[in-house]
N, C-alpha and C positions, 0 to 999 in steps of 0.2 A: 495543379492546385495543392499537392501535398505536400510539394517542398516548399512553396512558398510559407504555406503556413506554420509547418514544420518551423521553418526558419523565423519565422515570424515573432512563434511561442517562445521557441528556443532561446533565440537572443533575449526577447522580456524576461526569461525567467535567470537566463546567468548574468546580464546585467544588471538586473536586483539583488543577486547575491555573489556578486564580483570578488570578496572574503573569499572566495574557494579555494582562489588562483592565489592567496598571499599567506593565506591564516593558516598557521598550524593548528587541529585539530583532534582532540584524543576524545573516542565513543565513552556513554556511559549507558550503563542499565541494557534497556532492552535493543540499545542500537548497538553495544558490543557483542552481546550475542550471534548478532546475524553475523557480524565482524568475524567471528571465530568461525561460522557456517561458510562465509567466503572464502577462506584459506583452504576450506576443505573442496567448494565450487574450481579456486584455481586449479586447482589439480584433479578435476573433473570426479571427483569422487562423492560427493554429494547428491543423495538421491531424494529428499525430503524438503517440507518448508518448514519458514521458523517456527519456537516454539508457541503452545499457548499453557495459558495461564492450567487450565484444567485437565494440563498431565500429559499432552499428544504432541506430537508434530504434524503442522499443517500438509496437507497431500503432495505439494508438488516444490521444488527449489527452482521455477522461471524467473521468479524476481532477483533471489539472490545470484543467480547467474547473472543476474544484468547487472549488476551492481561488482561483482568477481569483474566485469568485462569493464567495466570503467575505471576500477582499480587497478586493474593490468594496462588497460590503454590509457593511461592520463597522468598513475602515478609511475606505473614500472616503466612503462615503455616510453610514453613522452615526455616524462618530467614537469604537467603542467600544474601541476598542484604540490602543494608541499607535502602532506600528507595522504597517509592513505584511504581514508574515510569521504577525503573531497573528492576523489576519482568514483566515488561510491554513488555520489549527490548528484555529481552532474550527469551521471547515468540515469538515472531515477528522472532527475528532471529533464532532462532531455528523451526519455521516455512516454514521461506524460503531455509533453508537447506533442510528439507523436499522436498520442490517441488523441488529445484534442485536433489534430491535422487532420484523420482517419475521419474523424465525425464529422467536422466541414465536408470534406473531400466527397463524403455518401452524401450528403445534403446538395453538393454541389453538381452531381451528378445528376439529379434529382430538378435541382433551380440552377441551371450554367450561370450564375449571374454575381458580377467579381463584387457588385455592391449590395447586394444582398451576404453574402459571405464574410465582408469588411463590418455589417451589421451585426450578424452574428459573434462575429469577433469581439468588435464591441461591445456588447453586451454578456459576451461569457468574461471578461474582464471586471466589467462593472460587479457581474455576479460571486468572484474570486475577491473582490473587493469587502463585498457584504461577508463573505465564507471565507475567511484567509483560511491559510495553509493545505486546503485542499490540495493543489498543485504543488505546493512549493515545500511541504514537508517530506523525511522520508519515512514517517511511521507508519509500517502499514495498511493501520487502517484509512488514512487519508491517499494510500497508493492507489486503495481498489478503486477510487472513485472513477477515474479515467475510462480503465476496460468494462465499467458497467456503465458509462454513458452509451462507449462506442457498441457494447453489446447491444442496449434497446435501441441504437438509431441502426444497426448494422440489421439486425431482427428484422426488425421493420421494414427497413428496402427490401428485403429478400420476400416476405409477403406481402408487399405493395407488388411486383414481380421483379425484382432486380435481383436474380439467384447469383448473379458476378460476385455477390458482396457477402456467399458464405462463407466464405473461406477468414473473412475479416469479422462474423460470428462465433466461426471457431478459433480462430489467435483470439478475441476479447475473452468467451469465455473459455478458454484455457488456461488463458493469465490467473482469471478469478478463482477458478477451480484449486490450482496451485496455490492461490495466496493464503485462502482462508476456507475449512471445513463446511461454511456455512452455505457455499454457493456451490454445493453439493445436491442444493437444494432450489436454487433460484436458478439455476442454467439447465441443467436440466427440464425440470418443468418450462420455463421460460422459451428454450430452445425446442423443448417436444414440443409446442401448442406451434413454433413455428412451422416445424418440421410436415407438422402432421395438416396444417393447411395448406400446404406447398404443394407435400404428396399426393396425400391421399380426400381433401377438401375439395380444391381448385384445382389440382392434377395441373401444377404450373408444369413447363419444358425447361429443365434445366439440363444445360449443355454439359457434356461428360466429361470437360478442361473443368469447371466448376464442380463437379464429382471428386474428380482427381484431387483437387486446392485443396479443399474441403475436406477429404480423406486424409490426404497428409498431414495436416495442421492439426486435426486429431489425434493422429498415429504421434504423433513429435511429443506432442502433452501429456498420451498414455503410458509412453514406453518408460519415462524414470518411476512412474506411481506403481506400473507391470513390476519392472527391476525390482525393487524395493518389494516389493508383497513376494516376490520371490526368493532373495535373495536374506532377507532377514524376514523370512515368513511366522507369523503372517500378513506384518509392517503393520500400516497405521488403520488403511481401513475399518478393522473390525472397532476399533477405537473409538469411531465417530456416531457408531450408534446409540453409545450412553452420552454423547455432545451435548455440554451445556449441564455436566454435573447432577443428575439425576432430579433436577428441583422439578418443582410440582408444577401445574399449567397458572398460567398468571389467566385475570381476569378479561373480559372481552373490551372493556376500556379502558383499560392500564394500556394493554396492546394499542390500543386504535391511539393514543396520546405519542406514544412512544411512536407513531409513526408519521404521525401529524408534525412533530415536533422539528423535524428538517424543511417543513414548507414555510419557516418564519423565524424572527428573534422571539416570538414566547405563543403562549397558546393561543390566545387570541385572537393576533396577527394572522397565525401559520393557517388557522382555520379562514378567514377570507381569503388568506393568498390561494388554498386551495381547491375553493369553491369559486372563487373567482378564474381564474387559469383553466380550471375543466370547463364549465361554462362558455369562455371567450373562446377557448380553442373548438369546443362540441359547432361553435356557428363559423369560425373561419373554415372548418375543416370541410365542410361540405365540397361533396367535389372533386377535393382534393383526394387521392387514391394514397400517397404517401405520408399525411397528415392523419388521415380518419385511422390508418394503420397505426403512426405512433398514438396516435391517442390510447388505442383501444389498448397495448402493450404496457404502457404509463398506468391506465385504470390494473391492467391486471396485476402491475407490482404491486398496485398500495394493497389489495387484500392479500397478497400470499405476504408481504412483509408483516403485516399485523398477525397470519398466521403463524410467521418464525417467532416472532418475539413472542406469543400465547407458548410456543412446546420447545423453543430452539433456544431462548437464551435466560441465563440464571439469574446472572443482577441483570433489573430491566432498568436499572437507574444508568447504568452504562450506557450513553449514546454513543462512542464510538465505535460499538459495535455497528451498526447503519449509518455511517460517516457515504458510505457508498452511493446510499438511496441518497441524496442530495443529487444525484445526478437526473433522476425526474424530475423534479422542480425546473432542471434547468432545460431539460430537454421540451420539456412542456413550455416553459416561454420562447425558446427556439421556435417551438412550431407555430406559439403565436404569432412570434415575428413573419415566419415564414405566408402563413396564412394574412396577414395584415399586408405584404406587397404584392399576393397574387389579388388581391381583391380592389385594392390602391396603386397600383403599378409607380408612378409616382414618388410612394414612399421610401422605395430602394432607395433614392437616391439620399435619404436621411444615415441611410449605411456608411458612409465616409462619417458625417458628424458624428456619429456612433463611436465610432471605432477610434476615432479623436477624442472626445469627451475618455474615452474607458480607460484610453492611454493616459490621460491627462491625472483620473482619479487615481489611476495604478500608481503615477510616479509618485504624486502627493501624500499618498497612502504609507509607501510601501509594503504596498499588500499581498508581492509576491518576493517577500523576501524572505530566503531559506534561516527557520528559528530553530533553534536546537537547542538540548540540553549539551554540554560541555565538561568533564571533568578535567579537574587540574590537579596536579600531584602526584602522574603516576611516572614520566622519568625520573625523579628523585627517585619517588621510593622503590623503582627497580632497582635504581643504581645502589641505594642504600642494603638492600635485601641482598642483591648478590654478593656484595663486597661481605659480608654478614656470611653469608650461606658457602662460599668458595664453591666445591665442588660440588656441592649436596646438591639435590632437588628441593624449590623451593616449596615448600606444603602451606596453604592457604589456611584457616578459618574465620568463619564467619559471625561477627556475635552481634547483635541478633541475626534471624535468618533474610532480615532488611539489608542486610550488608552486603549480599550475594551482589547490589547494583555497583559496586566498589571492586568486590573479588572480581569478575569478570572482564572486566578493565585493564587489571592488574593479571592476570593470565593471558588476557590478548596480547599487550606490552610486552609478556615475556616471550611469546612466541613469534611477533617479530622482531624481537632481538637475540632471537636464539639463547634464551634463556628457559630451563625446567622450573615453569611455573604450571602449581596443580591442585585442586581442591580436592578436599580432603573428605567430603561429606559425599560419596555416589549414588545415594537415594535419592537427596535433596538436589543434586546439582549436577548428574548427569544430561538432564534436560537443559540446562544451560549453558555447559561449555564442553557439551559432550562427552563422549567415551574417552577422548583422546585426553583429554585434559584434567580426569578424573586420576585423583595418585594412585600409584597401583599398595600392594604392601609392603612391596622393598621398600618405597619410596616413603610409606607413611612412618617405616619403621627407621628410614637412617637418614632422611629427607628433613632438613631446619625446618621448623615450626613456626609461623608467624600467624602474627592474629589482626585481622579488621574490624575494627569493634568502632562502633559508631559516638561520638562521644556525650553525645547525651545517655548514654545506657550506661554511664558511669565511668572512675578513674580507668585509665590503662592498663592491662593487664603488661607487666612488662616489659623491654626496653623499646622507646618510641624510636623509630628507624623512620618513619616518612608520616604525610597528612594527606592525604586525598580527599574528594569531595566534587560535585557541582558546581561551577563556575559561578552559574548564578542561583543563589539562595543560602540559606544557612547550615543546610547538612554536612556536616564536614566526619569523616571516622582517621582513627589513630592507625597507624601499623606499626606493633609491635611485636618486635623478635622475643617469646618465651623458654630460647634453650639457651 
């Protein structure tokens, strides 16, 4: 069952963005970043994940190795992409087709039933329809969603009694762990309330090949976060305890809004969709041993997520910070479904038309087609800056410090072309293009000077050598040489 759907996901999602395999593509902003994090994954030397906004690096680099491994198998090694950012994408997405496979594949374990599953299908398509880029982007807040579905439906088998399926608790929340600081907090707890009904509640019999899985999957997750807290002690850890910028606790309904707000297109809505879905599932579930479990896991996220957003998060206007939780919503009509053909036996057989209809809206839609930001203008203005520069190291600045989404581009470019490209700024921009890419002071001192200045912040500073900018929208900045 998991390759099929593997295969299933996989193709809908690279035939929706078939541009991979043709398009040249150059990252900008926050997706070169990770860009420059990969070159360092190639070469296995990366112990961290990307950055965040409030000064750290997230815990762990599993994703960015997944994306290093798609850029080495797709662009290095097979040549199926023109670029190297598209070997990046189709990793990612072909990644999260996986965990969508993972989640079937434990439900199906659960209900053996190929049109029940084709239901499900169905219907997680329709639901990517309402929620694009879920799946289909690679920004990581829309990555996590995948390993926090499979975490609460993998949880859940495991204390319904299916202990086979910790080990696919510990790969989802490892994933999450690594992605993002915040699920420091939600796997943990989440994974202890499992643990400890397993254990020490229910005293389920989990078999010692299940121990083993399970053990190792954790050992793989811990050992770069170990490395790292070792090796540049005392790494990021200590970091995450002021998470979320020291702001003050938000109110108990601001939270509960902010968490409401994934169960609908506005508040209204989200609030029947929510009260409706707990209700329908609380009566299908009866009975059911794997159903009443997810339930119970589903209820227990909404209150700890209202409690992240109360102590854990600074702007609470930011929803992509809980891009993830949209994975309860889904998983809760999942079990509806589920609960609706144990009850109707019958209506399994709706699962084909399901899963037709979802296809049908997907193509219509194109609601799994991979959307990106795109900058243009940075082969020129490599080519222009070196010719400019000869042998010097190229030295970056930034004006204003909005421009860093321009410079970072433009140091990626020069590092795959074997060009010294290097900001000049190591407080402000070590966090972004790393140590390695920071000018040292030879370089600041005998290194060409060039400037990215955005052109709305006024004339040139100058001579103009190149234009860079978003592909799509109006921001465009100057690069000009000032020696």
């Amino acid at each position: 069952m998991f390759v099929t759907t593997w295969l299933a996901y996989g193709a809908a999602l690279l035939v929706s963005s078939r541009d991979l395999f043709t398009r040249v593509l150059f990252e900008e902003g926050d997706a070169a970043t990770v860009s420059i994090q990969v070159l360092a994954a190639k070469d296995f030397e990366l112990l961290v994940g990307n950055y965040s906004r409030v000064g750290f690096h997230h815990p762990g680099p599993a994703f960015i190795y997944v994306q290093a491994f798609g850029e080495w198998l797709f662009y290095d090694i097979l040549h199926l992409v023109p670029s190297p950012w598209n070997g990046q994408a189709i990793a990612i997405l072909l990644l999260n087709a996986a965990m969508l496979a993972l989640a079937l594949s434990i439900v199906y374990s659960w209900y053996p039933s190929s049109m029940l599953i084709a239901g499900l299908g169905g219907a997680s398509l329709l639901f990517f329809t309402a929620y694009r880029e879920l799946i289909s982007h690679l920004w990581f807040p829309y990555v996590y969603f995948g390993p926090f579905l499979v975490f609460l439906i993998a949880t859940s088998s495991v204390v319904a009694g299916r202990t086979k399926h910790l080990w696919i608790a510990a790969l989802a929340g490892g994933l999450l762990i690594h992605g993002h600081a915040e699920f420091l907090f939600f796997v943990p707890l989440l994974g202890g309330i499992a643990l400890y009904l397993v254990i020490w509640r229910w005293k389920l019999e989990v078999a010692t090949r299940d121990w083993r899985l399970f053990g190792a999957v954790v050992a793989a997750f811990t050992f770069p976060i170990l490395l790292n807290t070792i090796v540049n002690f005392p790494g990021e850890l200590p970091k995450y305890v002021g998470y979320g910028g020291g702001h003050g606790i938000h109110l108990p309904w601001t939270a509960a809004a902010y968490t409401v707000q994934f169960w609908g297109p506005n508040l209204v809505l989200a609030l029947i969709t929510f009260v409706a879905l707990f209700t329908l599932v609380t009566v299908v579930a009866r009975g059911q041993r794997f159903l009443q479990v997810g339930l119970a896991f589903c209820a227990a996220t909404v209150p700890l997520m209202s409690i992240y957003a109360m102590i854990g998060i600074d702007q609470i206007d930011e929803a992509y910070i809980g891009y993830f939780s949209y994975a309860v919503p889904l998983f809760m009509f999942m079990l509806l479904l589920i609960g609706l053909t144990q009850r109707a036996d019958w209506l399994k057989y709706a699962g084909v038309g399901l899963l037709v209809i979802g296809i049908a809206v997907v193509a219509m839609t194109n609601s799994l087609v991979n959307r990106r930001h795109e900058m243009v203008g940075v082969p020129a203005a490599l080519e222009s800056m070196a010719e400019a520069a000869g042998d010097r190291a190229i030295v970056l600045e930034r004006r204003p410090h909005g421009a860093w989404a321009e410079v970072v581009p433009l140091v990626l470019g020069g590092a795959r072309a074997g060009l010294r490209v290097c900001s000049d700024d190591a407080a402000r921009m070590e966090l972004l293009v790393t140590a390695e890419f920071v000018c040292t002071a030879e370089e600041l001192a005998s290194g060409m000077r060039f400037v990215v200045a955005r052109k709305d912040a006024g004339e040139p500073v100058g001579r103009v050598v190149g234009e860079i900018g978003q592909k799509s929208g109006s921001q465009r900045s100057w690069v000009t040489a000032v020696d």
